[in-house]
N, C-alpha and C positions, 0 to 999 in steps of 0.2 A: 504494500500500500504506500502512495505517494503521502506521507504527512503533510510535505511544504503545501501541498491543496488545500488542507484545511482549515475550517474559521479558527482553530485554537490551536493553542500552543502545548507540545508534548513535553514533560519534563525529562528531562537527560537525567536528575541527580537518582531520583529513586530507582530506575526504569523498570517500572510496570507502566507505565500508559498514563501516569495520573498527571492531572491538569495541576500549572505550577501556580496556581490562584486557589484553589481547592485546598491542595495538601500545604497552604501554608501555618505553620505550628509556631501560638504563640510561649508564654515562660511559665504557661500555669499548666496544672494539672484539665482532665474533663478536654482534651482538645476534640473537634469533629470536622470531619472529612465534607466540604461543599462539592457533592457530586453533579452541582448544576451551578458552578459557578461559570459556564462557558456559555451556558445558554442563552441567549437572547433577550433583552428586559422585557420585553412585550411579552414573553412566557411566564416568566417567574415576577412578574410585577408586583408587587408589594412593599409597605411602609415599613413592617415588623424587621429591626433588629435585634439579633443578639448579643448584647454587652457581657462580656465575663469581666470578673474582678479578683479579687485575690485569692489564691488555691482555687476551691471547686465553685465560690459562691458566683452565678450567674442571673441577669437581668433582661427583662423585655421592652423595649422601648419604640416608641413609634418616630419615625425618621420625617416629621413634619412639614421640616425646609428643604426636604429634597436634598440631598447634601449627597452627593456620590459617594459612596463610602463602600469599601471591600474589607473581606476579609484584612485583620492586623492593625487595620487602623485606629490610632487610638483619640476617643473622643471624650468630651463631655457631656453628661447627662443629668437630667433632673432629679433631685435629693430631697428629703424633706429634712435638716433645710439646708439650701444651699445647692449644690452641684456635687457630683463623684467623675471620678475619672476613671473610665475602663478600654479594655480592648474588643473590638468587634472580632467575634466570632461565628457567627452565622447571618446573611443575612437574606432577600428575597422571600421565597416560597418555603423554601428547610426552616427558617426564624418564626415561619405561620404557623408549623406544622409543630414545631415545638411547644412554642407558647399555652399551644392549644391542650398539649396535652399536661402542659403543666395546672391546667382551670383556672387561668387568671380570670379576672373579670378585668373589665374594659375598663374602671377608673385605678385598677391597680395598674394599668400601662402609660407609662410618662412616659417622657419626650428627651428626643436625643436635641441638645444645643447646638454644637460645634465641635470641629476636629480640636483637640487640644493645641492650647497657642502654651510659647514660652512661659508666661506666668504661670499658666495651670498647672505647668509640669515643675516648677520651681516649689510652687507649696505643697503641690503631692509628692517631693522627693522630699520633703522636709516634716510632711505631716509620716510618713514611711519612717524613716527616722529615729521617730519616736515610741513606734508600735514593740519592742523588745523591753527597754527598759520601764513603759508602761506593764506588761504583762507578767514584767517581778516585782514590781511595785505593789498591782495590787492581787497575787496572789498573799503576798503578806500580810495584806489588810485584811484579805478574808480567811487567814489565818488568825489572825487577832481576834476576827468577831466567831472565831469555833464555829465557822458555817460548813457543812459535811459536802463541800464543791469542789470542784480543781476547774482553774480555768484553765483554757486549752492552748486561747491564743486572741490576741487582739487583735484587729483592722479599724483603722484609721478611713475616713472620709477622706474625698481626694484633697479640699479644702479644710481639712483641718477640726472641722466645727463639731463632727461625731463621732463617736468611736463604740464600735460593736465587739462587745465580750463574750465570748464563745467560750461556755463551761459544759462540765457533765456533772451531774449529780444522779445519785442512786435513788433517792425520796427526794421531795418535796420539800424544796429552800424557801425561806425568805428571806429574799436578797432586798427587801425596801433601806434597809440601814445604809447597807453595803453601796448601792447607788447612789444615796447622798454623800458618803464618806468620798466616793469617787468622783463625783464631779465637784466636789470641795477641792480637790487633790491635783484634780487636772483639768477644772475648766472647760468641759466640754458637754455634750449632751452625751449621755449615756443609755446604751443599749443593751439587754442582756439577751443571747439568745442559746439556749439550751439546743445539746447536739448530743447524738450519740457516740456509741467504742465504732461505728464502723463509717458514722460523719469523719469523727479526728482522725480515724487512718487515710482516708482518702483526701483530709485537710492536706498531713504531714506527708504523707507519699511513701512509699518504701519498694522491694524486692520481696514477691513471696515465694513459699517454699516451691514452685513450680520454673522458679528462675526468671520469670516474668515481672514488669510491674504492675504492680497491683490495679485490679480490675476497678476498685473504688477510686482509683486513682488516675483515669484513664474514660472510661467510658462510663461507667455504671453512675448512672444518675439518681433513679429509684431504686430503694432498700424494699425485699420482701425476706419476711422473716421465714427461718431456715430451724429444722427441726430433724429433731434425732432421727425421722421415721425418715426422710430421704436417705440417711445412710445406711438403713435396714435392709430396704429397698431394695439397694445393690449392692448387698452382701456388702457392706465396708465393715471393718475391725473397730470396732466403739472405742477407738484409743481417743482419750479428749486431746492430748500432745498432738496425734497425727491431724486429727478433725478442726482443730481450731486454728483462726491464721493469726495476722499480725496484731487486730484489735483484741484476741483475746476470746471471741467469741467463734461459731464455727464460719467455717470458709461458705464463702456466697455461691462457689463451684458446684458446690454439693447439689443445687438447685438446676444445673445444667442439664444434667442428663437421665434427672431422675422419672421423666416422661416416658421416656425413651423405656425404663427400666421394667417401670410398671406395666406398659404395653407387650411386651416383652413377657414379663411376667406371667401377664394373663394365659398365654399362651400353654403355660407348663400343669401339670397338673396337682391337685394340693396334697398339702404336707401331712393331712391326718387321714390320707387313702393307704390302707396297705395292700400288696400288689401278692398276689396268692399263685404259687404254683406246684408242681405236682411235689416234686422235694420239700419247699419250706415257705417261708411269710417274709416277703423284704417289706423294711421300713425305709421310707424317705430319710436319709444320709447327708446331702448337700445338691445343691445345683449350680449350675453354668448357667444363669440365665441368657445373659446373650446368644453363648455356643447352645442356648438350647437341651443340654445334656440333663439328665438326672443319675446321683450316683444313690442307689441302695442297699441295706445292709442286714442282713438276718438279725442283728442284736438291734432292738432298739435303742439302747442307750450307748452303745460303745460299738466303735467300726466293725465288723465281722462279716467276710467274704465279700466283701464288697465288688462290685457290675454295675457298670456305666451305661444305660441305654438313651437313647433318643428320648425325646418327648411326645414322638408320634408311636412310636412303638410302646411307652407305657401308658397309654390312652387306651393303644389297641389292646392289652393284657385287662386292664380294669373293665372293658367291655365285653369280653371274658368272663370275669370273675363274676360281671353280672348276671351273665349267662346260664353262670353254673359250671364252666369252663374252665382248664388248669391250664396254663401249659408245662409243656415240660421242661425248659428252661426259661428265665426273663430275658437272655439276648437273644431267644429264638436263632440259636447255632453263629448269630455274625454279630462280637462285637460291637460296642460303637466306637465309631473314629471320629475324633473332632474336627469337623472340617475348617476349622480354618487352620491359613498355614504360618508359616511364622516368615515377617517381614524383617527380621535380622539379613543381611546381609553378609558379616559376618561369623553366621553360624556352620561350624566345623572347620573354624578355620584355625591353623597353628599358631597361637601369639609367641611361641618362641621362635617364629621366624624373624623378627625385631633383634635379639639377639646378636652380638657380634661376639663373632668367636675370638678368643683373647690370639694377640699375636706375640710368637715368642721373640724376645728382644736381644736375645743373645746371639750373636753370628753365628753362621755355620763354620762348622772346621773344614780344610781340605779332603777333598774325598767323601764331601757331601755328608756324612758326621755331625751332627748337633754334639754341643756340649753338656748336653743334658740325657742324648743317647750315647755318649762314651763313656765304656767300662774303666775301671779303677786304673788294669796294669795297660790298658794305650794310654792312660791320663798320663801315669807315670813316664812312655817311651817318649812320649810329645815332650814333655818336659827335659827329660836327660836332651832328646835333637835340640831342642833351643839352646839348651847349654854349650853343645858346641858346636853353634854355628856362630855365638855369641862370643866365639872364644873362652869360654867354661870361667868367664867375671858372672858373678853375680850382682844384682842389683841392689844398689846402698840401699841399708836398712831406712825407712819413711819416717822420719821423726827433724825436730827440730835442731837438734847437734851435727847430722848431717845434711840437712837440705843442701845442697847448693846455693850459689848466690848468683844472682841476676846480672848482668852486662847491660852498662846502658842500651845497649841494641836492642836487646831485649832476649837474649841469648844464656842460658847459665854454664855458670863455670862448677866443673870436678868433672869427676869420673863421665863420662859422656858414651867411654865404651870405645871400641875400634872402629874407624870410620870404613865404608866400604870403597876400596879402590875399583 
């Protein structure tokens, strides 16, 4: 395909195809992909932008004045009271479709001002500033008033005038003291907004145990609450270490695939059927849900001769049993084979082909002879021949009374031995 024909522009840096308007990523977490940023305004026509602000917390605002604005650009927008200053991150059609599902109403959507001019960014680099030492300040203050909160983290208004405390609490605070103490303190108007263990993970950012960063930190907008029974579901091991991620509570993953699990599930037959055949009684043992498999066991409680069969094949044994029917064994003579295969690539393979074989460092002697494969008495004949070829001097004892001594040349002087004519 000719690119240079087309209305947009391909990006070189990623190369997968993505439009370099679209994948533009601003310095916060929650970033999103404009998959219609190349589209045409007559299509995606609309007022609605997306302003984000600092970490995850993002804003809707109506773009009044018509003011071109793309992705990254950073503007001003309306505050009660005063102005904030954020970065566009969605705008057109994708900004509608958000909003929408966020359920703002129509008088919670203010109005975008202006692209930020130099002053704005002079008092929001200054009102930033001061968000750190605010947030030790007054976690000591609600220290002192023995309120059962941890605040998490402060933000500052762009201008200055507000400042939003983001705490967790387990019960039910009142913070009325604590808000006047603070705006005593720092002069501002004060906001208190309660947040959860899996808000401050996605606030703070991290790496979870999957090597990834963190989905709350990235994409995942809305929290639904996650429950022991999805990891049931799909056979996972009830370890709370393994189950829980970096907030502390269990991992939001668990929620992925447990659709999938239970469909799946359906499929296999239940746990309190026992399967009768001409020999003995298997009890339901474990299953593969995905592979489908069921393994059974003559002991109820404890593994015993255990037989792996399909799931269609112990369907067809229980309809049997209804029957009145035995059979004579439960793999009906053929095993079951898992069929899926394994996607290693390196399986069966030698890792001590990696290996280098040690190399021996000692020369070889004449006549192709290692020093390491010559016997005792050629060690000895080798020796007596050096002696006289050497003219049978042997060589000064190695110590510091006889070294020799160096020549300016850089040549030493003694014994040197018979030179060869």
């Amino acid at each position: 395909m000719d690119y240079s024909k087309t209305g947009f522009q391909i990006s070189r840096l990623c190369g997968r195809g993505l439009t370099l308007r679209g994948t533009g990523r601003s310095d916060k977490q929650l970033n999103s992909y404009d998959y219609l940023a190349d589209i045409p305004p007559s299509i995606t026509d609309s007022d609605m932008v997306e302003v984000q602000f600092k970490n995850t917390r993002k804003g809707y605002y109506r773009n009044v004045n018509g003011i071109d604005l793309v992705k990254g650009d950073i503007v001003a927008v309306e505050a009660n009271p005063g102005h904030d200053i954020g970065t566009v991150s969605l705008t057109g059609r994708l900004a509608e479709l958000q909003a929408s599902k966020a359920n703002l109403r129509e008088d919670d959507i203010k109005r975008v001002y202006r692209r930020a001019r130099v002053v704005d960014m002079e008092k929001y680099h200054e009102a930033k500033a001061l968000e750190h030492e605010t947030m030790i300040e007054s976690r000591q203050i609600a220290q002192r008033l023995r309120l059962n909160m941890k605040i998490g983290d402060v933000e500052y208004q762009g201008d200055g005038n507000k400042a939003i405390f983001y705490y967790i609490a387990d019960e039910r605070v009142d913070f009325r003291q604590l808000i006047r103490v603070l705006a005593d303190a720092f002069r501002v108007r004060i906001e208190m907004r309660q947040i959860g263990a899996r808000q401050e993970a996605g606030r703070i950012g991290g790496t979870g145990p999957c090597g990834r960063e963190l989905c709350c930190a990235t994409w995942m907008k809305s929290f639904v609450s996650v429950g022991a029974n999805a990891a049931r579901f799909q056979d996972v091991s009830l370890n709370p270490q393994k189950l829980s991620g970096m907030c502390a509570k269990l991992k939001c993953c668990l929620n992925y695939e447990v659709d999938a699990y239970m469909e799946a599930g359906a499929k296999l037959p239940s746990r309190e059927v026992v399967l009768q055949t001409a020999d003995s009684d298997y009890f339901l043992f474990k299953t593969d849900i995905m592979a489908g498999l069921c393994t059974y066991s003559t002991d109820k409680r404890i593994p015993a001769n255990l037989e792996t069969v399909t799931a269609a094949r112990a369907k067809e044994i229980i309809e049997m049993n209804r029957r009145g029917e035995r059979p004579e064994s439960l793999s009906g003579g053929a095993p079951a084979k898992d069929p899926r295969t394994s996607n290693d690539l390196l399986e069966g393979a030698d890792l001590s082909r990696f290996d280098k074989a040690k190399r021996n460092r000692k020369p070889k002697r004449k006549g192709g002879a290692s020093a390491q494969g010559a016997k005792p008495e050629h060690k000895a004949a080798d020796k007596a021949e050096r002696k006289q070829e050497g003219g049978g001097a042997e060589r000064p004892a190695r110590g510091r009374g006889n070294r020799p001594e160096r020549r300016p040349g850089g040549k030493r002087e003694g014994n040197q031995g018979p030179k060869a004519e």
